[in-house]
ChimeraX commands (.cxc) that place a marker at each C-alpha (Angstrom):
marker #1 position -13.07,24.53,23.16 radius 0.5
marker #1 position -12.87,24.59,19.41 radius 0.5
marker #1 position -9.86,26.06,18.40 radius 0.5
marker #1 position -10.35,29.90,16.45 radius 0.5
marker #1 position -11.37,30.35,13.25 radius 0.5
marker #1 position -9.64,32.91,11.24 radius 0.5
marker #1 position -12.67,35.48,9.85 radius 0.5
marker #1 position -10.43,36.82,7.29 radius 0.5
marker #1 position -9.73,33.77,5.29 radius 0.5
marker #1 position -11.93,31.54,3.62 radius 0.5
marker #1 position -14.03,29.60,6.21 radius 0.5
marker #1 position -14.94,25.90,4.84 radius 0.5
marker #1 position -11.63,25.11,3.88 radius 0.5
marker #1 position -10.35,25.97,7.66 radius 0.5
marker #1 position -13.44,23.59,8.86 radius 0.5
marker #1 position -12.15,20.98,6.74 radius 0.5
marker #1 position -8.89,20.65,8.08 radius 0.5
marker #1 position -10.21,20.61,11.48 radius 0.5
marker #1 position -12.76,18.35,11.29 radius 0.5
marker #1 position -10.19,16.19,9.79 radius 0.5
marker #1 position -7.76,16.29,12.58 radius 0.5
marker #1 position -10.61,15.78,14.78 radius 0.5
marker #1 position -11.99,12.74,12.85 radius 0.5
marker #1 position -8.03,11.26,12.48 radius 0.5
marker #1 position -7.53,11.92,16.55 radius 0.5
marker #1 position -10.47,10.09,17.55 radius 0.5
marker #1 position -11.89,13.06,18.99 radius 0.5
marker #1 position -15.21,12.18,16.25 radius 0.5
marker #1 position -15.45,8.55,16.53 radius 0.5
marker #1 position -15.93,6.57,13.57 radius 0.5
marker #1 position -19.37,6.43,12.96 radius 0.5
marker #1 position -20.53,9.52,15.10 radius 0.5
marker #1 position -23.34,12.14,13.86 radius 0.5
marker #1 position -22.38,15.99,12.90 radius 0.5
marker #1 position -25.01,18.32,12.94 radius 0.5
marker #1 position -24.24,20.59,10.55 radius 0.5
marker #1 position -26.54,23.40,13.22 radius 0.5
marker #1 position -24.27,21.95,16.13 radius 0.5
marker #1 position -20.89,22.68,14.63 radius 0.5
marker #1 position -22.05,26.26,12.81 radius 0.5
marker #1 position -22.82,27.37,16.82 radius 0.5
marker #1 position -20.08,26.12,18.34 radius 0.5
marker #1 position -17.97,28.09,15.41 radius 0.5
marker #1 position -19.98,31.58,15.29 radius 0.5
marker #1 position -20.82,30.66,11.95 radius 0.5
marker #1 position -23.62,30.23,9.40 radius 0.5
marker #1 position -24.21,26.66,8.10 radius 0.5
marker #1 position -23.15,27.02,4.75 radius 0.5
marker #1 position -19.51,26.51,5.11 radius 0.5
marker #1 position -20.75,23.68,7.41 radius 0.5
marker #1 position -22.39,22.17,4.50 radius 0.5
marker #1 position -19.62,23.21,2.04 radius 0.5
marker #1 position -16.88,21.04,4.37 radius 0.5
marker #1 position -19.07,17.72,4.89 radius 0.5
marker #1 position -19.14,17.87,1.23 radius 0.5
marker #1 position -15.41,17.74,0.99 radius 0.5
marker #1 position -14.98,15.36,3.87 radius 0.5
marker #1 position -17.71,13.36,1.65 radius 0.5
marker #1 position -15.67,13.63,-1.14 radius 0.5
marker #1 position -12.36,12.67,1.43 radius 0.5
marker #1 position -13.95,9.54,2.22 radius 0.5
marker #1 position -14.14,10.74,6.16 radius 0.5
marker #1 position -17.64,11.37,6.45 radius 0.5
marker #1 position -20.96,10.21,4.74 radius 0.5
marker #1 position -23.97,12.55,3.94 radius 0.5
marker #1 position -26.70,10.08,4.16 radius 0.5
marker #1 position -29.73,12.18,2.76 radius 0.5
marker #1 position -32.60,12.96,5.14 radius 0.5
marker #1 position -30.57,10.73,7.89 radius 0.5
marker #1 position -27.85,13.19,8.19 radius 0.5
marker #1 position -24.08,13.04,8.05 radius 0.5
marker #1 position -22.00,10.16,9.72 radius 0.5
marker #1 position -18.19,9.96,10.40 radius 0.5
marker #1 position -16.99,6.79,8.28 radius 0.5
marker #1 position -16.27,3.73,10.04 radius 0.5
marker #1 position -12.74,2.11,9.79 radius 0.5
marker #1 position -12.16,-0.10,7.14 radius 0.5
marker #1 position -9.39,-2.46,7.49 radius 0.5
marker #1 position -8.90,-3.28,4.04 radius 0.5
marker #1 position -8.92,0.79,3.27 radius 0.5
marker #1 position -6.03,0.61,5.99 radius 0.5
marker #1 position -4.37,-1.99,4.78 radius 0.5
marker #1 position -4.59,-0.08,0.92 radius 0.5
marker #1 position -3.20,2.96,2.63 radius 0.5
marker #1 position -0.38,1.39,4.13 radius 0.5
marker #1 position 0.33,-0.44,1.04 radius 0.5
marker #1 position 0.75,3.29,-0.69 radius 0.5
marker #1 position 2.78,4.82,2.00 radius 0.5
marker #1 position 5.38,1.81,2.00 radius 0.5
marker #1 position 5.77,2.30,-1.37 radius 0.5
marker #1 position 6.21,6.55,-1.36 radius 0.5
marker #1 position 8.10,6.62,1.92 radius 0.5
marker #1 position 10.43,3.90,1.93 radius 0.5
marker #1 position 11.79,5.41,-1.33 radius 0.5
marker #1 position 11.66,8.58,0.19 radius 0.5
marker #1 position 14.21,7.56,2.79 radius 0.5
marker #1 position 16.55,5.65,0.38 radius 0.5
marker #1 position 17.01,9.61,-1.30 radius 0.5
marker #1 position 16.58,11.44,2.08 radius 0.5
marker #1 position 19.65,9.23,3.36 radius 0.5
marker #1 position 21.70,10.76,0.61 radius 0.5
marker #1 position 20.94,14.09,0.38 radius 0.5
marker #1 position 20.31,14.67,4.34 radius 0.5
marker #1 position 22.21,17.62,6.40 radius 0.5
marker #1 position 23.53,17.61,9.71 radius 0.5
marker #1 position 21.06,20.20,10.55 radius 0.5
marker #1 position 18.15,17.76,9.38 radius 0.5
marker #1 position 19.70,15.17,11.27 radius 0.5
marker #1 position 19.82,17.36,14.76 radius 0.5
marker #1 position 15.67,17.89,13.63 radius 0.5
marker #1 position 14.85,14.36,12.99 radius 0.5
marker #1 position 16.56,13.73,16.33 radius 0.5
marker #1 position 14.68,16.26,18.06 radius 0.5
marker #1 position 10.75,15.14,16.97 radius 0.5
marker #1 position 12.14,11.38,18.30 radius 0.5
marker #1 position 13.01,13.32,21.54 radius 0.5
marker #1 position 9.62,14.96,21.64 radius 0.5
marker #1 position 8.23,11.40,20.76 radius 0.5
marker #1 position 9.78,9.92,23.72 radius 0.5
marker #1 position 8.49,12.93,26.21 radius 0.5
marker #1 position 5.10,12.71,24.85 radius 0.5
marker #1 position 5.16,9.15,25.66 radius 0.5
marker #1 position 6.29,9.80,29.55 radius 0.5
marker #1 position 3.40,11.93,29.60 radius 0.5
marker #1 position 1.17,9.45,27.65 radius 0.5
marker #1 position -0.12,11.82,25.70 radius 0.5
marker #1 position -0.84,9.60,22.47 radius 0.5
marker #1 position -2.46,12.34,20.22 radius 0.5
marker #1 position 0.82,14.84,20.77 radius 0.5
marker #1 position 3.13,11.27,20.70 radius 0.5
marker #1 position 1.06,10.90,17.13 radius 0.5
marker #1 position 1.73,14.45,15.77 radius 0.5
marker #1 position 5.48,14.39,16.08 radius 0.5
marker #1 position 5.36,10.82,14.20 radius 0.5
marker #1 position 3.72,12.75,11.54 radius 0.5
marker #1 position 6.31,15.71,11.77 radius 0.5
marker #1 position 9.08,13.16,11.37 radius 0.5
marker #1 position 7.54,11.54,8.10 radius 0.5
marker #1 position 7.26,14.99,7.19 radius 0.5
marker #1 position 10.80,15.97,7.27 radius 0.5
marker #1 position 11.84,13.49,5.78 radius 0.5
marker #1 position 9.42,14.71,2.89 radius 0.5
marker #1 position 11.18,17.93,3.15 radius 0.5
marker #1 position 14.76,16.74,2.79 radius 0.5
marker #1 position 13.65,15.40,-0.91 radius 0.5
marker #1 position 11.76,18.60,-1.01 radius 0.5
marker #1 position 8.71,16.61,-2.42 radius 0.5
marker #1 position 5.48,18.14,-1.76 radius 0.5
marker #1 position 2.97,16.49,-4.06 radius 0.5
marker #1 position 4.84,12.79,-2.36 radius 0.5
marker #1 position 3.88,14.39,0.91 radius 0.5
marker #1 position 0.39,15.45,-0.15 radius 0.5
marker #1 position -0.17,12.09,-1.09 radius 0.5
marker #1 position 1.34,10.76,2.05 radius 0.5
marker #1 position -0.93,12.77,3.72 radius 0.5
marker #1 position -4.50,11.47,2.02 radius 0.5
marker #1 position -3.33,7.88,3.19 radius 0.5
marker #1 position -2.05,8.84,6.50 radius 0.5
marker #1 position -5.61,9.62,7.36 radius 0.5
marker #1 position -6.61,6.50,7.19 radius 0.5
marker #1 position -3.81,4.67,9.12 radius 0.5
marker #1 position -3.92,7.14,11.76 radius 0.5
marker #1 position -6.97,6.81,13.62 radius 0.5
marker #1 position -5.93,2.94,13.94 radius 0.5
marker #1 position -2.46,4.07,15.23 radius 0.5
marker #1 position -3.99,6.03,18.13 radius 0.5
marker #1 position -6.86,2.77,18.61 radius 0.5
marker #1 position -3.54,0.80,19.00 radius 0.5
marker #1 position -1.85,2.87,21.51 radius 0.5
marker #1 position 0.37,1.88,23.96 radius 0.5
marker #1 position -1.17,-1.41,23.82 radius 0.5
marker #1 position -0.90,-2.91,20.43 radius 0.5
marker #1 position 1.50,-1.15,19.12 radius 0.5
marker #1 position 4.21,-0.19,22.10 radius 0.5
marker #1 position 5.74,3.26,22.32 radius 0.5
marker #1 position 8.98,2.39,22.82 radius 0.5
marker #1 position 8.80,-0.08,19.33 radius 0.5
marker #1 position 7.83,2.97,17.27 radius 0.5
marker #1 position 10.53,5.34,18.80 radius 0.5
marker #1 position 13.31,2.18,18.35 radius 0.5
marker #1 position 11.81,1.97,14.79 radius 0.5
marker #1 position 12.68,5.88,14.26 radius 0.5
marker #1 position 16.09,5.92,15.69 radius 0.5
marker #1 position 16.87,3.18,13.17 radius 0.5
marker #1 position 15.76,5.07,10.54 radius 0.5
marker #1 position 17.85,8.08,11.72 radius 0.5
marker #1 position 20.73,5.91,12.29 radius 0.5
marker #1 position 20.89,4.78,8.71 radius 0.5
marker #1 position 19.96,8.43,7.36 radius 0.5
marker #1 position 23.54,9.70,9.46 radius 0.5
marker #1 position 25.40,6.43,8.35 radius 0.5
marker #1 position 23.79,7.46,4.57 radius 0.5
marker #1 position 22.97,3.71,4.21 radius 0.5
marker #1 position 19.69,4.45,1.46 radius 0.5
marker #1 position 18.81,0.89,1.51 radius 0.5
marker #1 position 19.09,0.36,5.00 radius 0.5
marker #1 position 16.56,3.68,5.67 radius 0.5
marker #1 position 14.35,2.09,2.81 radius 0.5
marker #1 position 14.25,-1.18,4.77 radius 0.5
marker #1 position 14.11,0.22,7.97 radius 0.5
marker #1 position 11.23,2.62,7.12 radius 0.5
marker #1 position 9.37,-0.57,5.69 radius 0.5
marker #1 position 9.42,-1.95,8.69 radius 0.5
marker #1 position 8.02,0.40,10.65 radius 0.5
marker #1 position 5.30,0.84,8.21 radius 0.5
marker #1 position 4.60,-2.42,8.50 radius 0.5
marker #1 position 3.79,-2.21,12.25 radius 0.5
marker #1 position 0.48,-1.51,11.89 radius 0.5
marker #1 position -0.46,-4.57,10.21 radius 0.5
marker #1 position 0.90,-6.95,13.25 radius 0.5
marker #1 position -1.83,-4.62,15.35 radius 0.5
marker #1 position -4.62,-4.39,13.06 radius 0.5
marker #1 position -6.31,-7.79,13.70 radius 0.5
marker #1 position -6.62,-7.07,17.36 radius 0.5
marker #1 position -7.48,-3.57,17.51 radius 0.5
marker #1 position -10.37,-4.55,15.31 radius 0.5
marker #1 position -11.33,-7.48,17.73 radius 0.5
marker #1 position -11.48,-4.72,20.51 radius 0.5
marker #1 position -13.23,-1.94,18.74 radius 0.5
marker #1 position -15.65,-3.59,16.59 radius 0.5
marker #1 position -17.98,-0.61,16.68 radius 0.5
marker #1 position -15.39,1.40,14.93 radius 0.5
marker #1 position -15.04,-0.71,12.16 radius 0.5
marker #1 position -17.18,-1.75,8.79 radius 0.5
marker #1 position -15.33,-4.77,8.16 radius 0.5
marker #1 position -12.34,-6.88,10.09 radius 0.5
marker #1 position -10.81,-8.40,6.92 radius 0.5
marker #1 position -6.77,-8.73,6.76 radius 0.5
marker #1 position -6.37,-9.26,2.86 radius 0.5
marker #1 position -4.29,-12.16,1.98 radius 0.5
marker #1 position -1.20,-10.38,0.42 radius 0.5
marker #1 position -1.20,-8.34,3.66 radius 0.5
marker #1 position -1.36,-11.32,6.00 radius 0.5
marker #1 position 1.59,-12.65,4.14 radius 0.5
marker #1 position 3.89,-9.69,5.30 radius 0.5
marker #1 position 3.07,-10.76,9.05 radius 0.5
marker #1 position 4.44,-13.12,11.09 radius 0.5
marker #1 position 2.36,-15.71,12.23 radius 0.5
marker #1 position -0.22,-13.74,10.79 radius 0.5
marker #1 position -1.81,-17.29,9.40 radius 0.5
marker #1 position -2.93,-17.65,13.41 radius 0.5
marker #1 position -5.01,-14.89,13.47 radius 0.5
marker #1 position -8.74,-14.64,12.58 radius 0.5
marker #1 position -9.09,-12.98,9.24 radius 0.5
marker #1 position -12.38,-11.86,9.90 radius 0.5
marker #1 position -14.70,-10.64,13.29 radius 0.5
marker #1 position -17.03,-13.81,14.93 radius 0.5
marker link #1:1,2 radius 0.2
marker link #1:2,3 radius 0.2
marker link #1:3,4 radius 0.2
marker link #1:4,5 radius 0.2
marker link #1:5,6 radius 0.2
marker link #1:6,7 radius 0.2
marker link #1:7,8 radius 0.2
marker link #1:8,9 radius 0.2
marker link #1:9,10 radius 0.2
marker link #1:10,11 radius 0.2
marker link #1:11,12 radius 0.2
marker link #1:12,13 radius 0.2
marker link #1:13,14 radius 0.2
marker link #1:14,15 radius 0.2
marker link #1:15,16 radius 0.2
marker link #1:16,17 radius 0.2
marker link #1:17,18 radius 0.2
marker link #1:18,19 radius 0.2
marker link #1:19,20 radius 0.2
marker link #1:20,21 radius 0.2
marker link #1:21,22 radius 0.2
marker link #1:22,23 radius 0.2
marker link #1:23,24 radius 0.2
marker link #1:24,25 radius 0.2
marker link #1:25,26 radius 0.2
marker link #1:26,27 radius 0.2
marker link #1:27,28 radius 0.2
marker link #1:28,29 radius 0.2
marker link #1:29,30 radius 0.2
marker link #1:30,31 radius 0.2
marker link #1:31,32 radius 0.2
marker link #1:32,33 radius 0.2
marker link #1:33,34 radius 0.2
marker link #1:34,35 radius 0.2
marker link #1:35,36 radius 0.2
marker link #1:36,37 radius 0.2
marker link #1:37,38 radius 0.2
marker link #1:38,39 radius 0.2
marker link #1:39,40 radius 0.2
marker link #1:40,41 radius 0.2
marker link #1:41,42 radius 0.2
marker link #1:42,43 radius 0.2
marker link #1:43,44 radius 0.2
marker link #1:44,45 radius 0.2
marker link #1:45,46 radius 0.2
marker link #1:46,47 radius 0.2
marker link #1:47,48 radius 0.2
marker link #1:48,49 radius 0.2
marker link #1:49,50 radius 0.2
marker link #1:50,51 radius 0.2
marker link #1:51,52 radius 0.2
marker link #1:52,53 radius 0.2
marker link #1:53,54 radius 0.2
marker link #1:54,55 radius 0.2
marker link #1:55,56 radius 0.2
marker link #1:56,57 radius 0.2
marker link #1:57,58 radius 0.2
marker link #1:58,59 radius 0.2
marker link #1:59,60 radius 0.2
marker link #1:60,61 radius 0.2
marker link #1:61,62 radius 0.2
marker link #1:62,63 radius 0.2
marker link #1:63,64 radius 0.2
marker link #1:64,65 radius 0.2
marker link #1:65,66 radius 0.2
marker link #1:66,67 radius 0.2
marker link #1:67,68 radius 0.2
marker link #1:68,69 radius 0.2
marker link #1:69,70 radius 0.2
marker link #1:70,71 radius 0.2
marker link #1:71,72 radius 0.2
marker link #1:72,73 radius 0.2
marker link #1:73,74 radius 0.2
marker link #1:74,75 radius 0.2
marker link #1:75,76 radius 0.2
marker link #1:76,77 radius 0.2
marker link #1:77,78 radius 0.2
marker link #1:78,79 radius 0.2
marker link #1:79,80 radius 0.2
marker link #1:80,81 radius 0.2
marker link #1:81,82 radius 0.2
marker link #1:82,83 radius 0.2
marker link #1:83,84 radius 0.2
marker link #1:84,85 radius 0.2
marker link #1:85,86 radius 0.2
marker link #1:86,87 radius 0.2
marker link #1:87,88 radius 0.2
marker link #1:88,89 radius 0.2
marker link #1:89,90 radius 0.2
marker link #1:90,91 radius 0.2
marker link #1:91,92 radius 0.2
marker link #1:92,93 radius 0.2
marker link #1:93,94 radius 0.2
marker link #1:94,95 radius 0.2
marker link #1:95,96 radius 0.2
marker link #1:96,97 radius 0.2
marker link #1:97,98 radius 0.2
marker link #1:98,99 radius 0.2
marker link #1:99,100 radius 0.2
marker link #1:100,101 radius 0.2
marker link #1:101,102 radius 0.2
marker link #1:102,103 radius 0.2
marker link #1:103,104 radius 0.2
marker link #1:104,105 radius 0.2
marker link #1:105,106 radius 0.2
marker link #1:106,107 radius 0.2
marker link #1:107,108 radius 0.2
marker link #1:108,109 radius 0.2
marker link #1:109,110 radius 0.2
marker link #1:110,111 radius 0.2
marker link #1:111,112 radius 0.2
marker link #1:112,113 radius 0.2
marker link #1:113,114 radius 0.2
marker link #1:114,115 radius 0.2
marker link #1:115,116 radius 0.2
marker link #1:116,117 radius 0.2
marker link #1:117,118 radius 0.2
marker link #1:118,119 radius 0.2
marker link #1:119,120 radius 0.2
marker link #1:120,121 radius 0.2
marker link #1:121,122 radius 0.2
marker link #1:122,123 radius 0.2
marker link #1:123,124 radius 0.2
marker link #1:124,125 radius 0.2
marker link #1:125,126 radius 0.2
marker link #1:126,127 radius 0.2
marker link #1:127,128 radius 0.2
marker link #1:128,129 radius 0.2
marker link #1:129,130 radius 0.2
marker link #1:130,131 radius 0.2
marker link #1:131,132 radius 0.2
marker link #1:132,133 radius 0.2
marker link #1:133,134 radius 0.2
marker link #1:134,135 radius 0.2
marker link #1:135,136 radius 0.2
marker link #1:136,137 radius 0.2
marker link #1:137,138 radius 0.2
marker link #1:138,139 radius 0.2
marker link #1:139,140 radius 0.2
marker link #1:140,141 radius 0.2
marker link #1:141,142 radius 0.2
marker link #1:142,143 radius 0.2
marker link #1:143,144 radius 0.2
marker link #1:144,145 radius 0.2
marker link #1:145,146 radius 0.2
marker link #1:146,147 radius 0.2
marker link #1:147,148 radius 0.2
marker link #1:148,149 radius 0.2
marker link #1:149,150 radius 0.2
marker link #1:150,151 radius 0.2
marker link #1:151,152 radius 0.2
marker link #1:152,153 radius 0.2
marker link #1:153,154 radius 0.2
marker link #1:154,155 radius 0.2
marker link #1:155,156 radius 0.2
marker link #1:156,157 radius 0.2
marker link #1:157,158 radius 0.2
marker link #1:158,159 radius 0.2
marker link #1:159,160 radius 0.2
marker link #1:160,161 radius 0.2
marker link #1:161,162 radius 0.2
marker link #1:162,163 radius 0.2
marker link #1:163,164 radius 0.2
marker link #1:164,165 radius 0.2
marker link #1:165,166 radius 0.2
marker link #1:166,167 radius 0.2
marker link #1:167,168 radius 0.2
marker link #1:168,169 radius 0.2
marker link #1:169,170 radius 0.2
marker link #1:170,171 radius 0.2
marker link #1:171,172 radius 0.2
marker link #1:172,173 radius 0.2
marker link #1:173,174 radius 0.2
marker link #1:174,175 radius 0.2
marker link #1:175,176 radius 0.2
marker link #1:176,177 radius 0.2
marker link #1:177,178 radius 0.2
marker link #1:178,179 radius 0.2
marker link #1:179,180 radius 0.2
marker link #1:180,181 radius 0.2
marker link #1:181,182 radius 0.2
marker link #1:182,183 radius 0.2
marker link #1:183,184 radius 0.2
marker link #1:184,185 radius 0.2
marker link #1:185,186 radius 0.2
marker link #1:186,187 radius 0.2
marker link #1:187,188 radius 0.2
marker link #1:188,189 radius 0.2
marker link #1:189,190 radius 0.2
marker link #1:190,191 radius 0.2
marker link #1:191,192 radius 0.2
marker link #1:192,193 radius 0.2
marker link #1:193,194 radius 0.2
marker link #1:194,195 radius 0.2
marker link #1:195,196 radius 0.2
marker link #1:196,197 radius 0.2
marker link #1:197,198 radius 0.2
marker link #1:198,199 radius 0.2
marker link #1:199,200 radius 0.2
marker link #1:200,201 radius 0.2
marker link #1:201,202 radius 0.2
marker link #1:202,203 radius 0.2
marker link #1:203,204 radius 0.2
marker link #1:204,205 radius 0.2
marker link #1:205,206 radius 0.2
marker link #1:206,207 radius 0.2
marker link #1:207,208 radius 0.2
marker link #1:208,209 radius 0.2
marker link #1:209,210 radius 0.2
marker link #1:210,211 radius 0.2
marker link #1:211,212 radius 0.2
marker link #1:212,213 radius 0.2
marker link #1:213,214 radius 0.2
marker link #1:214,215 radius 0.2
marker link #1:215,216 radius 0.2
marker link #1:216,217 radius 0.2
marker link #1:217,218 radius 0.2
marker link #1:218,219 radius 0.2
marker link #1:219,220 radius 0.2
marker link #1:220,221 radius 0.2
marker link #1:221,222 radius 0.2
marker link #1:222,223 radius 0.2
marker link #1:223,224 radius 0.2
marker link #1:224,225 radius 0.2
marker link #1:225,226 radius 0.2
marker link #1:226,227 radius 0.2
marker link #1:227,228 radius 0.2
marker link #1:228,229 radius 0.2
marker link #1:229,230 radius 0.2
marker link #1:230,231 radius 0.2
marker link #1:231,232 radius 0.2
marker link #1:232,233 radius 0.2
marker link #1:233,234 radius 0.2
marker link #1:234,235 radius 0.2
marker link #1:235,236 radius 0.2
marker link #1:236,237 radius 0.2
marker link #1:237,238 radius 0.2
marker link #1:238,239 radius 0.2
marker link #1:239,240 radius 0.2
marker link #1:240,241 radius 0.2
marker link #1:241,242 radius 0.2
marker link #1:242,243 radius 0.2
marker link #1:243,244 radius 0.2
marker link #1:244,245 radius 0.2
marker link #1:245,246 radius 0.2
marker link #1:246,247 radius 0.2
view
């Protein structure tokens, strides 16, 4: 059941941001059709907005209007998800070097809590709610620096790493790993080590690129290209072992 539309607000940019969760949860494969007549009934809605929202998931880079074909979700592109993780390293690692500095208790007993709802949503292997308290975590630690437009950028290039997080979970990319890979960040936060959080947070970013190659391998229908660039393969270990590109 699609989730409720508020009537009273504007209604594309609503659509937008649900489509987009859909599309980042997997629950619109890459490379899946919309109708634009489908979604406007399941909604209660006329197709304009419809039409308004592919055009700014078009303009996203999360769906493609093909004209007189109709509209497609994008494939994955690793080298799009290796560019994205590139960006986020380079906002959020800084962002927890000043987090660990300017951090409260109270933001501490937070962080602490999204890890706990991490680790429950992993007992109950739900991946999708184990995915949004990751995101709720990288977002307070947004908040402690009180940096919105570092968030919103965040955000744009979290889209595109987090449809291959969910591909690479449990398997890939073990629970347990990513929740370790928290607590260290939190423990160097409390211990208000900045380059330690920095580090740590690097890391953990970095994750993603040890599970990339294979999650492509397995889901090759997802993807428009299996490509590792070089200067990504370098931050890997052993990463010279593994195919660089699809048979």
């Amino acid at each position: 059941m699609q989730p409720a539309l508020r009537m009273t607000d504007p209604i594309a940019p609503q659509l937008v941001a649900q489509l987009r969760r859909a599309i980042a949860e997997l629950r619109l494969p890459p490379g899946s059709a919309l109708s634009e007549k489908e979604i406007a009934a399941q909604y209660g809605i006329s197709r304009q907005p419809v039409r308004e929202a592919f055009i700014k998931l078009s303009e996203a880079g999360l769906v493609e209007i093909r004209p007189s074909r109709g509209t497609y979700v994008m494939k994955i592109s690793v080298r799009e998800v290796v560019n994205a993780r590139f960006v986020r390293e380079a906002i959020e690692s800084d962002i927890a070097r000043h987090a660990a500095a300017l951090a409260t208790p109270a933001n501490l007993r937070c962080l602490g809590e999204l890890i706990a709802g991490q680790r429950a949503a992993s007992d109950a292997g739900d991946y999708a709610e184990f995915n949004s308290f990751d995101e709720a975590f990288h977002r307070e630690l947004a908040d402690i620096v009180q940096n919105e437009f570092a968030h919103r950028i965040v955000e744009t290039a979290r889209f595109q790493t987090d449809r291959v997080r969910l591909l690479s979970l449990p398997d890939a990319s073990p629970l347990n790993v990513l929740i370790h890979q928290h607590e260290d960040i939190l423990t160097c936060l409390a211990a208000h080590d900045g380059e330690g959080a920095a580090r740590a947070m690097r890391r953990h970013l970095r994750e993603i690129l040890i599970a990339l190659p294979s999650i492509a391998a397995a889901h090759p229908d997802f993807f428009d290209d299996a490509v590792l660039p070089d200067h990504s393969r370098a931050l890997v270990p052993g990463a010279a072992a593994v195919p660089a590109a699809l048979p």
